[in-house]
C-alpha positions as CSV (number, residue, x, y, z in Angstrom):
1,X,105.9,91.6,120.3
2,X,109.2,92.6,121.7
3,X,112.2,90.0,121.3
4,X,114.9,90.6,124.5
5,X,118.2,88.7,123.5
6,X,120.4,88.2,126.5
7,X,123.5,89.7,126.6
8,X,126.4,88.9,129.3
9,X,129.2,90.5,130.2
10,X,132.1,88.5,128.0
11,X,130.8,89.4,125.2
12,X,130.2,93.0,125.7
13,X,133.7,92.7,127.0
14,X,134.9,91.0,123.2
15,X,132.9,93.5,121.4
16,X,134.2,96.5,123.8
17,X,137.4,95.2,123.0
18,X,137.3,94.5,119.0
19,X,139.4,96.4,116.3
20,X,136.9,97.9,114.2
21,X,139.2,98.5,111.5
22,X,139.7,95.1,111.1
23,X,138.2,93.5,107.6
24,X,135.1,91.0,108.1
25,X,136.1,87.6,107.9
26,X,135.1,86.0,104.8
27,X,133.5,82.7,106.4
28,X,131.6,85.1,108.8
29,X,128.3,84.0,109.3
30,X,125.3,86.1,110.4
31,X,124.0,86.5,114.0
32,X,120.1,84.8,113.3
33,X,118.0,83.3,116.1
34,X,116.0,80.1,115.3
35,X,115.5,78.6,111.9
36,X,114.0,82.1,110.1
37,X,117.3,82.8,107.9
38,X,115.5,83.4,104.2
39,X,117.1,86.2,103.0
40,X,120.2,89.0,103.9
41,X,118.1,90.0,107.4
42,X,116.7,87.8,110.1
43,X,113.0,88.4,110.7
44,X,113.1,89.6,113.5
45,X,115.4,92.6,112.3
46,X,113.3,93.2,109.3
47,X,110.2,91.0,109.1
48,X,108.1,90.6,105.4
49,X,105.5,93.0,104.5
50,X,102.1,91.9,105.7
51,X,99.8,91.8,102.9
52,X,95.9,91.9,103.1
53,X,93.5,92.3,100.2
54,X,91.9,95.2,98.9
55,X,88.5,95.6,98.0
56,X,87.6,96.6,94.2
57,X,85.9,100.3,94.9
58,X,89.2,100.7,97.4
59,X,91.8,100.1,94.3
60,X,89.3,102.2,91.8
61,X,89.8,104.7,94.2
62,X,93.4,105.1,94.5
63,X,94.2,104.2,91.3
64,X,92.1,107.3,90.0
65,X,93.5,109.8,92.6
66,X,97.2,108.7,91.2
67,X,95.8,109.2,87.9
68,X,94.6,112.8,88.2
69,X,97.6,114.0,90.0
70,X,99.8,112.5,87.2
71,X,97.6,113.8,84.7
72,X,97.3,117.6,86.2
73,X,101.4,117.4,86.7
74,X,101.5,116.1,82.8
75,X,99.3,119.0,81.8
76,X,102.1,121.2,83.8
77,X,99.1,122.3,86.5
78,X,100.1,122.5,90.1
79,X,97.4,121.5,93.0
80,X,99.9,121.6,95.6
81,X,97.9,123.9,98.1
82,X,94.2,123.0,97.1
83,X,93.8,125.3,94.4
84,X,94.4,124.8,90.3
85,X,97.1,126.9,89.0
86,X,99.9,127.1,86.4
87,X,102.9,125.7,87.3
């Protein structure tokens, strides 16, 4: 989904013309399109995470690959490029 805002040629011309130097003014209020404002970002800069549920075997699974990799760095082993070595 691609979101277009439209943009005219007064306020490029404000923007063009700006001070960037200038401090923000403190009663400044965020550019936010709709009624989506729950946090710092809009969503449609920055949407939230989607989130979908894993099966069991699927978390086993990771969770034990994390594990071994912790536990060969721990045992100061390096598997870096496929092969077991000292580190």
């Amino acid at each position: 989904m691609t979101l277009t805002v439209p943009v005219d040629d007064e306020l490029t011309a404000l923007a063009l013309a700006a001070d960037p130097d200038l401090p923000i003014d403190p009663d400044a209020r965020p550019f936010v399109m709709g009624d989506d404002a729950r946090g710092p970002l809009p969503s449609w800069y920055m949407p939230a995470p989607a989130s979908r549920m894993q099966e069991p075997w699927q978390v086993a699974i990771v969770l034990f690959l994390i594990g071994t990799l912790t536990l060969i760095s721990g045992l100061g082993l390096c598997i870096t490029y496929g092969y077991l070595v000292a580190a």
